[in-house]
MIZA-537376 format. One record per residue (C-alpha): x negated, y, z; residue in one letter; residue number from 1. Coordinates in steps of 0.1 Angstrom, whole numbers, plus 5000, padded with zeros to 4 digits. Example, Ala and Ser with C-alpha at 12.3 -4.5 7.8 and 13.67 -1.06 7.14 Angstrom:
# residues 2
     xx     yy     zz   residu   num
   4877   4955   5078        A     1
   4863   4989   5071        S     2
//
This chain:
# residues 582
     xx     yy     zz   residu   num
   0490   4448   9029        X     1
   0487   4416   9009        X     2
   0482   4378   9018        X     3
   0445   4380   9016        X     4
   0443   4409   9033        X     5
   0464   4398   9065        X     6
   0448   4367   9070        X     7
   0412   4382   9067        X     8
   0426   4410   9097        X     9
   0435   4371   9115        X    10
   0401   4357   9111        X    11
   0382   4389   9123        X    12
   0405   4388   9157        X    13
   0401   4345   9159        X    14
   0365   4348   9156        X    15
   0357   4382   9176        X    16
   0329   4370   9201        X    17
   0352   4393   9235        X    18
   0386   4379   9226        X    19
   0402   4372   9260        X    20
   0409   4335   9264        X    21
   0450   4339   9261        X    22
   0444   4359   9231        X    23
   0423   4335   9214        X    24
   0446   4307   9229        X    25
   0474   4325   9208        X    26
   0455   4329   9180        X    27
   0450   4290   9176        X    28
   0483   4281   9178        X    29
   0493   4308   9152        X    30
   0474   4287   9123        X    31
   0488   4278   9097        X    32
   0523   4299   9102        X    33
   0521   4326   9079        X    34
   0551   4341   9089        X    35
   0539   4348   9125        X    36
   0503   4355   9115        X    37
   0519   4382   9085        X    38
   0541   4397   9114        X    39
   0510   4401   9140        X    40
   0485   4412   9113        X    41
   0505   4428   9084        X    42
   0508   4462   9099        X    43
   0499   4484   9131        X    44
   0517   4496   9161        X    45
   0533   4528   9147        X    46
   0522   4553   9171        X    47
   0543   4582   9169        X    48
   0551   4614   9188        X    49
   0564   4596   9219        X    50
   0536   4571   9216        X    51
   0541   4533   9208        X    52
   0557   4501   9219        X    53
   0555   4465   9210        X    54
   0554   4428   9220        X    55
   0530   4417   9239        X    56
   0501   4395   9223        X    57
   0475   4393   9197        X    58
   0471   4412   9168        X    59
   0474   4447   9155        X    60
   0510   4449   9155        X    61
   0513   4436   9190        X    62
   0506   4454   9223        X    63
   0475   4445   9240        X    64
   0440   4458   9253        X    65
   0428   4467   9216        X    66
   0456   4484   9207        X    67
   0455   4502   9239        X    68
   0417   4513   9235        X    69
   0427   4521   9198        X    70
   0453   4546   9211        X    71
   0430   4561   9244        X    72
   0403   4562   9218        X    73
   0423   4589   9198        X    74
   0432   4605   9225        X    75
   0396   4610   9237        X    76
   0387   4620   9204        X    77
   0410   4648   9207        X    78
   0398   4661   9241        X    79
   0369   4662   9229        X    80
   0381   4692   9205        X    81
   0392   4713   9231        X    82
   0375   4741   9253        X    83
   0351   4723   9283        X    84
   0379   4741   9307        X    85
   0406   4722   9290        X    86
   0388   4688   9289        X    87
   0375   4689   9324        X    88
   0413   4686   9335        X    89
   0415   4651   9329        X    90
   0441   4624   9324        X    91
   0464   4608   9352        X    92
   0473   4575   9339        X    93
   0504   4552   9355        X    94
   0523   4522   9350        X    95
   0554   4499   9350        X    96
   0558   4463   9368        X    97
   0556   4445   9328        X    98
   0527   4422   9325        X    99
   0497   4436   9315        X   100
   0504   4471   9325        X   101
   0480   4478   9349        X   102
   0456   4460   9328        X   103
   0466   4486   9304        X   104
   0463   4515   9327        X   105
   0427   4504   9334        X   106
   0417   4501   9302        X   107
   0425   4536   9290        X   108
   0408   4551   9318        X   109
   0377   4532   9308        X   110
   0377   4544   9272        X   111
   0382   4578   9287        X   112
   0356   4574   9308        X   113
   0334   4563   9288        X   114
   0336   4598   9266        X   115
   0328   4616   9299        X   116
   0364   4624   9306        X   117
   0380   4625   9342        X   118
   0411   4605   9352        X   119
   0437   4597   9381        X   120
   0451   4563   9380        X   121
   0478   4552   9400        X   122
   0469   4526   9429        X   123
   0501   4508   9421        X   124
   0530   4511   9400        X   125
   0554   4546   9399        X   126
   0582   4558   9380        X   127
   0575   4574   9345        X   128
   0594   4606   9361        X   129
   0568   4607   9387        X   130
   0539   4602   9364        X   131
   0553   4636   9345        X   132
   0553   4654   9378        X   133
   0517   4643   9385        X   134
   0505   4654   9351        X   135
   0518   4691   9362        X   136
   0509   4688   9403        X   137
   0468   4676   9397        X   138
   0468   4701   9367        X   139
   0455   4673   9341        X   140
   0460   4680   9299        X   141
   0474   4649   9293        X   142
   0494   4614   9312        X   143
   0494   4581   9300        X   144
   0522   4560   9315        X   145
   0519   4525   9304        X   146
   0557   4513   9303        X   147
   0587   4497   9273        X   148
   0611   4511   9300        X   149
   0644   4490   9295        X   150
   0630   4465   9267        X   151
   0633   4426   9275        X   152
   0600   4411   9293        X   153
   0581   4401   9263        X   154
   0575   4444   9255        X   155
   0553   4465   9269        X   156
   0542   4502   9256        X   157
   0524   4538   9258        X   158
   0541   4570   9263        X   159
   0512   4601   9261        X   160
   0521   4636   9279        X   161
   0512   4668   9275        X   162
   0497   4699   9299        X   163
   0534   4708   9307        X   164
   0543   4671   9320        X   165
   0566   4663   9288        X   166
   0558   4640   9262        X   167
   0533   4656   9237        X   168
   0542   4682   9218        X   169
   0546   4675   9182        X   170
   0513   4697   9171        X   171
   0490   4679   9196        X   172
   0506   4642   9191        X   173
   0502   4645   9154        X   174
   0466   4653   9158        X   175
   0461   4624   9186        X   176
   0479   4603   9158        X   177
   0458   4609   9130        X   178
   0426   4601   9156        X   179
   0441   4570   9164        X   180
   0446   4559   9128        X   181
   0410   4569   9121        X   182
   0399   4539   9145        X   183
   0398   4506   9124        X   184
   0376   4487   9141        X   185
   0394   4478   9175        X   186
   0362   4456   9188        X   187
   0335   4487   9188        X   188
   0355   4511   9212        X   189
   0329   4519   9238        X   190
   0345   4510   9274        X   191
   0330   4520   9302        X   192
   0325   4500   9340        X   193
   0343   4512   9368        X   194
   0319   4511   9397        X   195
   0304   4532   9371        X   196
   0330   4555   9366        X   197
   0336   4557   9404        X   198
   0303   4564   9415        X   199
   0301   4594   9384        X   200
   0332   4608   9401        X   201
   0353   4599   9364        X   202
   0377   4579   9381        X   203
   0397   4585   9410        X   204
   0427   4565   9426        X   205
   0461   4584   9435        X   206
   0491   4571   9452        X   207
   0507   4585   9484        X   208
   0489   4619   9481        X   209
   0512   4621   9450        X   210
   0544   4606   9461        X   211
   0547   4632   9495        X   212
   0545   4661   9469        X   213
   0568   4650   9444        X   214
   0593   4634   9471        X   215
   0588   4673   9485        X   216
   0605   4685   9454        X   217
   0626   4657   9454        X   218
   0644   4673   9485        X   219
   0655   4702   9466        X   220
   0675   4683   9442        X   221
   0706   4684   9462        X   222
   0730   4713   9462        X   223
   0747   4708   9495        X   224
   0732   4690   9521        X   225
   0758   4700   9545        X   226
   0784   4681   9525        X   227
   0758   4651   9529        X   228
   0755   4650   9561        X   229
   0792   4646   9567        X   230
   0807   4630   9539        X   231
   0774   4612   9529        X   232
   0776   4589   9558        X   233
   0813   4574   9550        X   234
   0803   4569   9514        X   235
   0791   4535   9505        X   236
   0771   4524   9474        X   237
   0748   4501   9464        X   238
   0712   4511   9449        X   239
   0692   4486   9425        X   240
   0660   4491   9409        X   241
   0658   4460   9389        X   242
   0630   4447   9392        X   243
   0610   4478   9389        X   244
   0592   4508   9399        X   245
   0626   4527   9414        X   246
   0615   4508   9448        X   247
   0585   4526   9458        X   248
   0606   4560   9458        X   249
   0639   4556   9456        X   250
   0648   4546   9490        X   251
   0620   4568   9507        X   252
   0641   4603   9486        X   253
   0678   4587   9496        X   254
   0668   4588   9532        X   255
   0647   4618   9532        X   256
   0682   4634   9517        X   257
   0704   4620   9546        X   258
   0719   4589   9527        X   259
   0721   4558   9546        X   260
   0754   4539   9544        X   261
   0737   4518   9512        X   262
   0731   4484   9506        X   263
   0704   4475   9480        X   264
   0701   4440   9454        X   265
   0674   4424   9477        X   266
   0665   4400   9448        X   267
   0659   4428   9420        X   268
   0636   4452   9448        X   269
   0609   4422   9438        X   270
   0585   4442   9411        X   271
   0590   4411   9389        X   272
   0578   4414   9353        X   273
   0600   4385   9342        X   274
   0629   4399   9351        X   275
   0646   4370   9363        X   276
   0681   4382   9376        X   277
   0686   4403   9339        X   278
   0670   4394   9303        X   279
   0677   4433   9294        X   280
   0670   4454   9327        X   281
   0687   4482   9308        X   282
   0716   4503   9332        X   283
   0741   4507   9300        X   284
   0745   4469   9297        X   285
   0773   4456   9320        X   286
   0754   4422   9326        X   287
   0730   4439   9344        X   288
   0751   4448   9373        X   289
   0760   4416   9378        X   290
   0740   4412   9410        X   291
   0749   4445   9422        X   292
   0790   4438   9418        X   293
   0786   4410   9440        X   294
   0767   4429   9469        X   295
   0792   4460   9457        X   296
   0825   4436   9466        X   297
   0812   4420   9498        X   298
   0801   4454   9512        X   299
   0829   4475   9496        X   300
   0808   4498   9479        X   301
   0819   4524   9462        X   302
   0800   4529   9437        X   303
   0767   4510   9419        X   304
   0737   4527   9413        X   305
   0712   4512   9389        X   306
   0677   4525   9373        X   307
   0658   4509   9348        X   308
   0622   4496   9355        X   309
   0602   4529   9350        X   310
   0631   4549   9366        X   311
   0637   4573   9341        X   312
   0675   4560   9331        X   313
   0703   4559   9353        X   314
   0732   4538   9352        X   315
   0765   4537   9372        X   316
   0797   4517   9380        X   317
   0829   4532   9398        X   318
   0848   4509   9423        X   319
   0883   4508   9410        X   320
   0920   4498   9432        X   321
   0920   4466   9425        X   322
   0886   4461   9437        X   323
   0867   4451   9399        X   324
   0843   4478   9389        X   325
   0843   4500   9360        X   326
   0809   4509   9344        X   327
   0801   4548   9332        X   328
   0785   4559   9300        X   329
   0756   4579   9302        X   330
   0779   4606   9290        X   331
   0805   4606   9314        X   332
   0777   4603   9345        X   333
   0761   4639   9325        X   334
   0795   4657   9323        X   335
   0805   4648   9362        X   336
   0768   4656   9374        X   337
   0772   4687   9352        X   338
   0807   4701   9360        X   339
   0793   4698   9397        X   340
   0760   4714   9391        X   341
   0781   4745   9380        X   342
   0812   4741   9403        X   343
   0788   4736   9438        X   344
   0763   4766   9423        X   345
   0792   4791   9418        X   346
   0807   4778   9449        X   347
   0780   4792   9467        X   348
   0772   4821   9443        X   349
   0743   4808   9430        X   350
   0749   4802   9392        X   351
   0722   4821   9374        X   352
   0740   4850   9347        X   353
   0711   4835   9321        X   354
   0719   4798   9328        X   355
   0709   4771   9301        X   356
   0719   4736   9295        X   357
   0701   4714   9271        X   358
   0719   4686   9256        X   359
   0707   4662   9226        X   360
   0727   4665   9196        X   361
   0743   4630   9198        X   362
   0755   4636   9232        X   363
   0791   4641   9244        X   364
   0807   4677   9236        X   365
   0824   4676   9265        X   366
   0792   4688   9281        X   367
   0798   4723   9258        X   368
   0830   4728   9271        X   369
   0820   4724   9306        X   370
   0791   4747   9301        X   371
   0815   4771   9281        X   372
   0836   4771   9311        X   373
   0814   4785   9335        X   374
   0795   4807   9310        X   375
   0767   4792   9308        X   376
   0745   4788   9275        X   377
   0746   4749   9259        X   378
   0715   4747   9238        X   379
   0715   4713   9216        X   380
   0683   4700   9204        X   381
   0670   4664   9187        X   382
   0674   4634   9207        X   383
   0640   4627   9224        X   384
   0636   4641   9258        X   385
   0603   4666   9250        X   386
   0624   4687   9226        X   387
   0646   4694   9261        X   388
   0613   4700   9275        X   389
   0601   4724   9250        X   390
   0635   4740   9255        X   391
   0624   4743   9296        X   392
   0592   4760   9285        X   393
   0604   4781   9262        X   394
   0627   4793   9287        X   395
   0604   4800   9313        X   396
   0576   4816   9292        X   397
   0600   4838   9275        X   398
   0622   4845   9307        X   399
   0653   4847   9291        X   400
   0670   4815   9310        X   401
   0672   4794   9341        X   402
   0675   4757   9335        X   403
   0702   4740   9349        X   404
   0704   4706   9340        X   405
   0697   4684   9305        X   406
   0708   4650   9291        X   407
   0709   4626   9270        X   408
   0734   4598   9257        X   409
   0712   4570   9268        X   410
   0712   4577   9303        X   411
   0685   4599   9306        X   412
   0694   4634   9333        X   413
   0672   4660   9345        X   414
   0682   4685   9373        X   415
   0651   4702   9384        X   416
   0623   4714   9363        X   417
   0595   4700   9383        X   418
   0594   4674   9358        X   419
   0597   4678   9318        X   420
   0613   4641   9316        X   421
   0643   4622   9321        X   422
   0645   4615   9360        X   423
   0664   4590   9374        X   424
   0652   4591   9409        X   425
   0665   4629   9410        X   426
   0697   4617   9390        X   427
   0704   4589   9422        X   428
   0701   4616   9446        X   429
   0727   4641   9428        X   430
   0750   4615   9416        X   431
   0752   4600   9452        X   432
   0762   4635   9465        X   433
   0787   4640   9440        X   434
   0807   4609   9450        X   435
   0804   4619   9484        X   436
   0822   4651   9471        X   437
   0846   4632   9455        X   438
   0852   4610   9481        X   439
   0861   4643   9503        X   440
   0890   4642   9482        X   441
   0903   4609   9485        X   442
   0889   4602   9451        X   443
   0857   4581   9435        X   444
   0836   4594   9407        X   445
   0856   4577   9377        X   446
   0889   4597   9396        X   447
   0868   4633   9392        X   448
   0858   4622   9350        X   449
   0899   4616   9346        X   450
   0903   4650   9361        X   451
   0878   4667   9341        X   452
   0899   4646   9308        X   453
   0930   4662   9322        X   454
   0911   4700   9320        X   455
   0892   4700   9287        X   456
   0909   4669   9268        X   457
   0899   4629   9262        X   458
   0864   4625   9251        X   459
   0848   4589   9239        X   460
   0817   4582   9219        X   461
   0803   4552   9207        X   462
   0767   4540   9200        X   463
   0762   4512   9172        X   464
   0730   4499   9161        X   465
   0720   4480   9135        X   466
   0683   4462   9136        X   467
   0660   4463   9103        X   468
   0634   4438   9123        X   469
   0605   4425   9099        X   470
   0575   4442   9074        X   471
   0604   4455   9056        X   472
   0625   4469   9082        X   473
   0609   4507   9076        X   474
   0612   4503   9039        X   475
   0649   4491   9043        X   476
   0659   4518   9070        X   477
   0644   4544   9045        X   478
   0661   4535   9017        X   479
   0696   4537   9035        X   480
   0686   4569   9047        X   481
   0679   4583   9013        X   482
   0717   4568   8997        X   483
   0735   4584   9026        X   484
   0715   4613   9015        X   485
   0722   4611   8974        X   486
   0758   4598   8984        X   487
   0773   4620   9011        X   488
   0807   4617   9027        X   489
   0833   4640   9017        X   490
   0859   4618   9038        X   491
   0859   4590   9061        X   492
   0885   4571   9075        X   493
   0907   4588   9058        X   494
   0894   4623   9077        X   495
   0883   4652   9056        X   496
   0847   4661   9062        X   497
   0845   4700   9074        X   498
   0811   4703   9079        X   499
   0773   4679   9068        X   500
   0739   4686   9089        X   501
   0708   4672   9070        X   502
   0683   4677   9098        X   503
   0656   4664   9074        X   504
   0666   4697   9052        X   505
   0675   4721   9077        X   506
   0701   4730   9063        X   507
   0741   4725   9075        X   508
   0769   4727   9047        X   509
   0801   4731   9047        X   510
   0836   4720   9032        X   511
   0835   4751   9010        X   512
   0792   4746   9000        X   513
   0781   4775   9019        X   514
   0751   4763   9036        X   515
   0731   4779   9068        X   516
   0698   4772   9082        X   517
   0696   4751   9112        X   518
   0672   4761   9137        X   519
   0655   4729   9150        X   520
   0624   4705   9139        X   521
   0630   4689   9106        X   522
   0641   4651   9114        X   523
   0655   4623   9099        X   524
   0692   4628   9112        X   525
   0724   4634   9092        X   526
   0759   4644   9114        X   527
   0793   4649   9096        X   528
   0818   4667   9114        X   529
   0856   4661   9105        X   530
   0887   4681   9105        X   531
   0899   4657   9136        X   532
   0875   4674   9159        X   533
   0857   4640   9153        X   534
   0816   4637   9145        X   535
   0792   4612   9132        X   536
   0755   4616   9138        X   537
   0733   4587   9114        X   538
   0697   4587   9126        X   539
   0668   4560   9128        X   540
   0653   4552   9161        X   541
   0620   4563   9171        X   542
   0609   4532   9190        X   543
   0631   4505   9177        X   544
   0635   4493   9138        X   545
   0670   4506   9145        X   546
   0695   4531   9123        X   547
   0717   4542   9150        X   548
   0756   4554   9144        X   549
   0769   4579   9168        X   550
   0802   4589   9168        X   551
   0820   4608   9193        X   552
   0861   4619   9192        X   553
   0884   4644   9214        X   554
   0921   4634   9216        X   555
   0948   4650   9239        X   556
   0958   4617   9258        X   557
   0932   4589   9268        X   558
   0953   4559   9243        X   559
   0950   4588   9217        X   560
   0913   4588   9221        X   561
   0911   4553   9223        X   562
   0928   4547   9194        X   563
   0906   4571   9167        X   564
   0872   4556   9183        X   565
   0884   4522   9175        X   566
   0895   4533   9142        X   567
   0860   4555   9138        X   568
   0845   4526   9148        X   569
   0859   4497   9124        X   570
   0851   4520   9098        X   571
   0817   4526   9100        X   572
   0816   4486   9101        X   573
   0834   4482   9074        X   574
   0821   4510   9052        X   575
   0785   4521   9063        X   576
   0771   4492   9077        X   577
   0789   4467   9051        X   578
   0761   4488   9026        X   579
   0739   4490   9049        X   580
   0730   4448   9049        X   581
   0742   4445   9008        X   582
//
């Protein structure tokens, strides 16, 4: 889009006779600063197959109630292709604590409304786990949870679900999406009142009639509730919800489950959208248990539980001896959650023959090994939570396996099936449990991962990111994309390269050339694996204007393992990302 283009898209939106006031107020001050007005004006949200994301503010590249109708808009126009049986379900619709959100949860149920279609909206805010439930428990086609999950204040966003309570499937999103870029004048979407829609019967509120059903299935999360009710009172940790929507569920499923010996960050219960105790309320960043170390000290707690404002991530730190706290990766809190899933299950003979666990492909292998263990199937799919989903589908419409737990690197764990999305509100409940169990043993939850090191060897992996922010961000990030392609490592760090994955071609290679077909969606992703046992997985981010490097190694002694991530590490500094900003 050129000059004259963007600033005629500016003058439309400053002269719109509706504009809210703090749009318009925005607006003003943006004149004259081109850079800002080019940045609000020269694109659009992308709206992709988990939906969109953005600053809040004013303009088409910003999150706000235009850009929000824009989106609804496409998904009514898509509703309105389908069978009257399949439209008549309806849309539930739910939100986070961030500014605007239940503005934003409004406002798509009035452009929904306003084509005649039904919705449910939240009478306050839940966690985006629960809104996936409700999608499946009131029967609806589609959710809308309004929510940037872990993004700093100034974000907000719109995640779209399908019938089966994951996010949309890639056929239906990709017809939502080309519906929502079909609508280019944000100003005409026909809203509807809500009086009106209330007295039509197009709008109904839900709340507690939700929360009893999905705390019901809640219960069942835990394996032994024996082991609970014994060890469970002696072990003593410390739950925050940081500010967000973790505190209208959390504490109601720990004590329905039998856990009371917990203390919880007073300050960060508030349903605060400026997050004041944490700029980044995201669980993998140690800052943010700042807060809940201190309470964790003065209490003695053993271990820190944290969930980020929609409660779909799940973070952890481990009291050690000398009374500091060590924090968990999201991969080490899957493989201990896992290795107990299995262990408790056989324990009590109740580990399905057909069992399945779903991992992303940039998550820990120590996960396989586990699963391997107890013979149970490790299927690996792309990272985004849906394609687990699919996988939970697949397996119960084809009856061929019973689900037993799925991950991802970034914190993201589901145990039970009732939902098709990351939960962290089922992941506190089984993760407080298994450091009861450990505690049994005289040992916390950081003891049990070094035991599971001593049984299947050292894992570490590593996440780096590097940000392509700006117009030509996208451009950038796909270039680099296309050299690794036209350029592919044959060594690295000196390691010889055994085996290449193009996920964008299908098609994995090895050192020799034979090639075999990979059986998963075609996506942007490239992994390398090396004759170390060590793999790197390049991919772009789907919500961020991020290339992310994932590397993950396996060493016989912890130092060992230590010692080749740090040297994995320096050289993807040195060598991929020193390209990557030439």
């Amino acid at each position: 889009m050129n000059k004259t283009e963007i600033n005629q898209r500016y003058s439309e939106w400053l002269h719109a006779s509706d504009l809210p006031a703090e749009l318009r107020t925005e607006l003003t001050q943006l004149a004259g600063n081109e850079a800002a007005i080019a940045d609000a004006f020269g694109t659009s949200l992308s709206f992709g197959t988990a939906g969109m994301r953005g600053v809040l503010g004013a303009g088409t590249n910003r999150m706000n109630i235009y850009t929000v109708r824009q989106a609804t808009e496409g998904l009514a126009k898509l509703m309105e292709t389908l069978p009257a049986t399949e439209r008549e379900r309806g849309v539930v619709i739910s939100f986070d604590p961030r500014y605007n959100s239940q503005l934003f949860a409004h406002e798509a149920a009035r452009v929904l409304g306003a084509h005649g279609i039904k919705t449910f909206v939240f009478d306050e805010i839940r966690p985006t786990p629960e809104l996936s439930f409700a999608v499946r428990h009131l029967h609806t086609y589609a959710g809308i949870m309004i929510t940037a999950s872990h993004n700093p204040k100034q974000y907000n966003g719109y995640k779209i679900y399908g019938a089966d309570g994951g996010q949309m499937p890639p056929r239906e999103s990709d017809l939502m999406t080309s519906y929502v870029r079909q609508v280019t004048d944000l100003f005409t979407i026909p809203v509807a009142e809500e009086p009106e829609l209330r007295q039509k019967g197009l709008l109904s509120i839900v709340g507690e009639d939700v929360d009893v059903a999905y705390l019901d299935q809640i219960k069942t999360v835990n394996v032994n509730h024996k082991l609970i009710q014994t060890e469970g009172k002696d072990l003593k940790f410390v739950y925050t919800p940081l500010h967000g929507t973790g505190k209208i569920i959390a504490r109601r499923a720990l004590s329905d489950a039998g856990f009371q010996n917990y203390d919880v960050v007073v300050a960060q219960t508030i349903a605060d959208p400026e997050f004041p105790t944490t700029p980044f309320p995201n669980p993998e960043f140690s800052q943010t248990f700042d807060l809940a170390i201190e309470l964790g000290q003065r209490e003695n707690a053993d271990v820190l539980i944290a969930t980020d404002p929609d409660a779909d991530r799940l973070g952890a730190a481990v009291r050690q001896p000398d009374g500091t706290y060590q924090l968990m990766t999201g991969n080490q809190i899957a493989s201990v959650l896992l290795n107990y899933i299995l262990q408790a299950r056989q324990a009590a003979h109740d580990l399905p023959a057909d069992g399945m666990v779903v991992k992303s492909i940039v998550s820990t292998e120590l996960a396989t090994d586990i699963a391997n263990h107890y013979g149970v199937t490790m299927k690996n799919v792309l990272t985004g939570f849906k394609f687990i989903a699919e996988q939970i589908q697949a397996a119960e419409t084809n009856h061929d396996h019973t689900f037993l737990f799925g991950f991802e690197e970034s914190f993201g764990y589901l145990i039970k099936p009732f939902v098709r999305d990351k939960d962290a509100i089922q992941s506190t409940m089984l993760l407080a449990e298994v450091a009861a169990f450990y505690k049994q043993q005289g040992m916390t939850l950081y003891d049990g991962l070094q035991s599971l090191y001593q049984e299947y060897g050292y894992f570490e992996e590593e996440t780096i990111s590097k940000e392509f922010a700006g117009l030509d961000g996208q451009a950038t990030m796909k270039n680099l994309m296309t050299d690794f392609r036209e350029h592919p490592l044959t060594t690295f760090n000196g390691i010889d390269v055994v085996a290449r994955e193009d996920f964008q071609t299908s098609l994995r290679t090895d050192k020799d050339g034979k090639q075999t077909p990979i059986d998963l969606p075609q996506s942007n992703v490239l992994k390398y694996w090396f004759a170390d046992g060590t793999w790197l997985a390049i991919r772009p981010s789907g919500t961020e204007p991020k290339i992310k490097f994932y590397v993950g190694v396996k060493a016989d002694s912890q130092a060992a393992a230590s010692s080749r991530l740090a040297s994995y590490v320096t050289a993807i500094h040195q060598e991929l990302l020193h390209e990557a900003t030439e």
